[in-house]
C-alpha positions as CSV (number, residue, x, y, z in Angstrom):
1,X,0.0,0.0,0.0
2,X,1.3,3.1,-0.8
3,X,2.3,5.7,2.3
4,X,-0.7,8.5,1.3
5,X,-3.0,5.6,1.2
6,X,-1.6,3.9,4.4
7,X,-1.9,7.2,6.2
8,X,-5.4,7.8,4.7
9,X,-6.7,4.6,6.2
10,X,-5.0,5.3,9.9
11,X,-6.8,8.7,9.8
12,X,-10.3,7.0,8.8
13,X,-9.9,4.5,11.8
14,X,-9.5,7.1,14.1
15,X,-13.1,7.9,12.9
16,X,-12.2,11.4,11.6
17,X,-15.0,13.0,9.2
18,X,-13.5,12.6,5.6
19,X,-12.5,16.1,5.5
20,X,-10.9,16.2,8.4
21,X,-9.1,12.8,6.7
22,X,-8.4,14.9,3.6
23,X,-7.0,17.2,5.7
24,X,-4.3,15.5,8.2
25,X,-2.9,13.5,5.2
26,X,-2.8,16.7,3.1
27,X,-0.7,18.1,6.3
28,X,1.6,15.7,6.2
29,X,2.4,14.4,2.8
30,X,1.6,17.3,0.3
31,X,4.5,18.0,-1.8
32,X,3.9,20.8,-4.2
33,X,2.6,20.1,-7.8
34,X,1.9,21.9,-10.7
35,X,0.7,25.1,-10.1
36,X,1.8,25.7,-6.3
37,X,4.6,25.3,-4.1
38,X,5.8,25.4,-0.6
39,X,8.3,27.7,0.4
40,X,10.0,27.7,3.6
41,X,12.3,30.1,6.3
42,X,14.2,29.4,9.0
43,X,15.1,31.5,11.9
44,X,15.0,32.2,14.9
45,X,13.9,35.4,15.3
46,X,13.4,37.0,18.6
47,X,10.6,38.6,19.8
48,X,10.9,41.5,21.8
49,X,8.8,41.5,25.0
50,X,5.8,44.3,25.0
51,X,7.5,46.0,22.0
52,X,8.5,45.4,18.3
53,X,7.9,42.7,16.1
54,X,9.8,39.5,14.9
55,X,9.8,39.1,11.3
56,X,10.5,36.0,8.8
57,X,10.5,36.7,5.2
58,X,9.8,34.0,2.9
59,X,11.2,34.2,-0.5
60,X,8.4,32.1,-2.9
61,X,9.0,31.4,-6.6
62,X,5.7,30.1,-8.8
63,X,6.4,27.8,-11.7
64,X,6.7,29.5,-14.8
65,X,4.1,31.6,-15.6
66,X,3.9,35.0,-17.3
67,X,1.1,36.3,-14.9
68,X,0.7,33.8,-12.0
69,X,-2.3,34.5,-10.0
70,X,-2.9,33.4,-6.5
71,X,-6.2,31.5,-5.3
72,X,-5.1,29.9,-2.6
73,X,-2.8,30.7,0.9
74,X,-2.0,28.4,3.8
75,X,0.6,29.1,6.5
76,X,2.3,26.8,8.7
77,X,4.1,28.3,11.5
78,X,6.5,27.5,14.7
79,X,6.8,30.2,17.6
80,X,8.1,29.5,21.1
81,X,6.6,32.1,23.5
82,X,5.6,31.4,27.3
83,X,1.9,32.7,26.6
84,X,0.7,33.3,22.8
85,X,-2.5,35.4,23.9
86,X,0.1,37.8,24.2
87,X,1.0,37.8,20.6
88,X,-0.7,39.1,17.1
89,X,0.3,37.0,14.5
90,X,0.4,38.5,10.6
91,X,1.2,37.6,7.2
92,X,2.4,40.3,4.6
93,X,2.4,40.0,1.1
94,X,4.9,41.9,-1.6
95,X,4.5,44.9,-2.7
96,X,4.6,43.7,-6.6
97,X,2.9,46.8,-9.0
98,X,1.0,44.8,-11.9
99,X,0.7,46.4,-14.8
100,X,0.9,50.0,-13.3
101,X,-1.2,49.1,-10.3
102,X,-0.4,48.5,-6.9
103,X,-2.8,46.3,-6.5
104,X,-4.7,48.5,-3.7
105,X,-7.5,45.9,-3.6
106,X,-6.0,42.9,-2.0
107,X,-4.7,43.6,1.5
108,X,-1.1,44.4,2.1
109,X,-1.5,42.2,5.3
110,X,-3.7,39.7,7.0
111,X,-3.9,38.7,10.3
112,X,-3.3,35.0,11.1
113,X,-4.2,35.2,14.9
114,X,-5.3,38.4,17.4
115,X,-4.3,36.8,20.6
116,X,-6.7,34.2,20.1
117,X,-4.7,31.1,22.0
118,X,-3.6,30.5,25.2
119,X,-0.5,28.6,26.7
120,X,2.5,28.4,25.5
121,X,4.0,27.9,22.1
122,X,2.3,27.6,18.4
123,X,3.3,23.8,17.0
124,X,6.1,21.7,18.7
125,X,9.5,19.9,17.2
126,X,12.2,21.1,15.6
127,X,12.4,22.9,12.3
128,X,13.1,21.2,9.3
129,X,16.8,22.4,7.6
130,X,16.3,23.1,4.7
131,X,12.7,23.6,3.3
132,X,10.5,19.8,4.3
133,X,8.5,20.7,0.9
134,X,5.0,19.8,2.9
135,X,3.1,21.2,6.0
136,X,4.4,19.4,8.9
137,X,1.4,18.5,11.0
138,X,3.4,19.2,13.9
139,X,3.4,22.8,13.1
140,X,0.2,25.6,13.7
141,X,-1.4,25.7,10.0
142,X,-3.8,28.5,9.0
143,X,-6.2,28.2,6.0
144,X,-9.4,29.3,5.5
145,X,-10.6,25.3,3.8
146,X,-8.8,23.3,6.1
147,X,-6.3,21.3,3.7
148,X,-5.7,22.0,-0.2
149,X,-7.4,23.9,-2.0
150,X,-11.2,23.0,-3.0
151,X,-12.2,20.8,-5.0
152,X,-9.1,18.5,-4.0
153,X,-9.8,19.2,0.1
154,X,-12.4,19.5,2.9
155,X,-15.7,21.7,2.2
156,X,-15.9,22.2,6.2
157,X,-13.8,25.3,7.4
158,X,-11.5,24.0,10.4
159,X,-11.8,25.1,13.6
160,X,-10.8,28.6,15.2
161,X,-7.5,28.7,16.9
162,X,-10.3,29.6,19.7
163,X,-11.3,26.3,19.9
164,X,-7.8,24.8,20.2
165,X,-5.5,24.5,23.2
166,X,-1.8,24.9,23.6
167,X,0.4,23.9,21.4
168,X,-2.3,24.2,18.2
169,X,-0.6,21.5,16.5
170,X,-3.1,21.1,13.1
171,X,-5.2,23.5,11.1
172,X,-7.2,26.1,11.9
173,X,-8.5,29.3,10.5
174,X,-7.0,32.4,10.5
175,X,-8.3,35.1,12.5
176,X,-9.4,36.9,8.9
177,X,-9.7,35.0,6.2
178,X,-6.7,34.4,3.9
179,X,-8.8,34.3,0.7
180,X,-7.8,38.1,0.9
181,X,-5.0,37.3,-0.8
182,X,-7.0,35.7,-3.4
183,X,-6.2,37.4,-6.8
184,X,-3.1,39.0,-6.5
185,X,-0.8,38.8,-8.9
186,X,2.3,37.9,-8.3
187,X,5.4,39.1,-9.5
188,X,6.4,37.0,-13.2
189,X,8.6,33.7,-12.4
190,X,10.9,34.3,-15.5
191,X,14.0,35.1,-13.2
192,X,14.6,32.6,-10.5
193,X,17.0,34.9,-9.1
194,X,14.6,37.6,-8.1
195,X,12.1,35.7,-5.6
196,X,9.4,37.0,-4.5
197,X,9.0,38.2,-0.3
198,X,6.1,37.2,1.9
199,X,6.8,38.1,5.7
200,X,5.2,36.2,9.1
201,X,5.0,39.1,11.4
202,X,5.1,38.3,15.3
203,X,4.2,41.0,17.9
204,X,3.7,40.5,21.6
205,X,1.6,43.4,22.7
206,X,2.0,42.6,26.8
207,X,5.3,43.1,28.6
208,X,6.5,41.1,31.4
209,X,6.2,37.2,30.1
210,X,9.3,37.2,28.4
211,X,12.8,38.3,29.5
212,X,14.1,39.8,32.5
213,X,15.8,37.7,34.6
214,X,13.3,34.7,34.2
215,X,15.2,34.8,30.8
216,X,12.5,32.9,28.7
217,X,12.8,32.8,25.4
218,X,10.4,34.1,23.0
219,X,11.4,33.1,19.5
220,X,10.2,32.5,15.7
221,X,11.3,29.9,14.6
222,X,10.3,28.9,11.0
223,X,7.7,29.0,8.7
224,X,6.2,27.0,5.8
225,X,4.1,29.0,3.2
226,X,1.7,27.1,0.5
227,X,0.5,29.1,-2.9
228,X,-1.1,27.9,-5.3
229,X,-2.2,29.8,-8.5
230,X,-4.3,30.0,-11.4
């Protein structure tokens, strides 16, 4: 039997609804096809305690396309942080000018969490060196379908990060849906040197659970970024 379908079956014992089946394999085998990818940074950054933010840009590359078009956006993330309701969570997009427009429509930025957990940490384990090429299921994922893309995944939104508890290993929407993204266009895939930036931005708005001489450490640690396109 082959692995996907080996890890299909485990997840439909468990008695999972399908999507939710869809979704867990999806986490943890999908490679990129045609038409997407998964792009990947490491850190750590730090995150400063009550002020500043921690950023991680991702540098993403489309296959070849003349005018790739994005429909889809899932983010997998790893933070360490002694208490995550502390922290507002973000993903930024580039600032690519299409055809003379800046693209004013589609938000420069949307918010992946608004100190919507509790407890410490987003995912668990180690990050991967260099980029896995799949959403770990280890890791905090944000979509707004709860897997792929539809058709190919779940109909049933995922949870809210609400709903989860410490450390929100799975998927689970974002605090605004990342379909805001959808129709951007990114930036032509012609040169391979000249990559695209997305950036996870990590803020903790309270001081006093970080630092000082407790001396724990707030950190972003990587990131795993799925687009797929027109």
């Amino acid at each position: 039997m082959a692995p996907v379908a080996r890890r299909l079956l485990r997840f439909a014992r468990l008695g999972l609804p399908l999507g939710w089946v869809l979704a867990a394999a999806w986490a943890s085998t999908a490679y990129a096809g045609v038409g997407e990818g998964f792009f990947y940074a490491k850190g750590p950054e730090r995150i400063p305690d009550g002020h500043g933010a921690a950023k991680l840009r991702i540098h993403s590359i489309l296959p070849t396309d003349i005018d790739p078009t994005i429909d889809y956006v899932s983010v997998s993330l790893r933070v360490n942080h002694p208490q995550t309701r502390d922290l507002i969570v973000r993903l930024r997009r580039p600032n690519f000018s299409y055809m003379g427009s800046t693209q004013s429509s589609i938000p420069m930025a949307i918010t992946l969490s608004d100190r919507d957990t509790r407890g410490k940490n987003l995912g668990r384990g180690r990050c991967f060196d260099p980029n896995p090429g799949f959403a770990p299921n280890r890791f905090t994922t944000l979509n707004d379908a709860g897997g792929p893309p539809p058709p190919m995944g779940p109909s049933t939104p995922p949870p809210p990060l609400s709903a989860g508890s410490a450390p929100y290993t799975g998927v689970f929407q974002p605090a605004e849906p990342l379909s805001g993204f959808n129709g951007y266009h990114a930036a032509p895939s012609t040169d391979p040197a000249s990559p695209e930036t997305w950036t996870v931005i990590v803020k903790d708005v309270r001081k006093g659970h970080t630092g000082g001489h407790r001396k724990r450490k707030a950190r972003l640690r990587c990131a795993v970024l799925y687009l797929h396109r027109f």
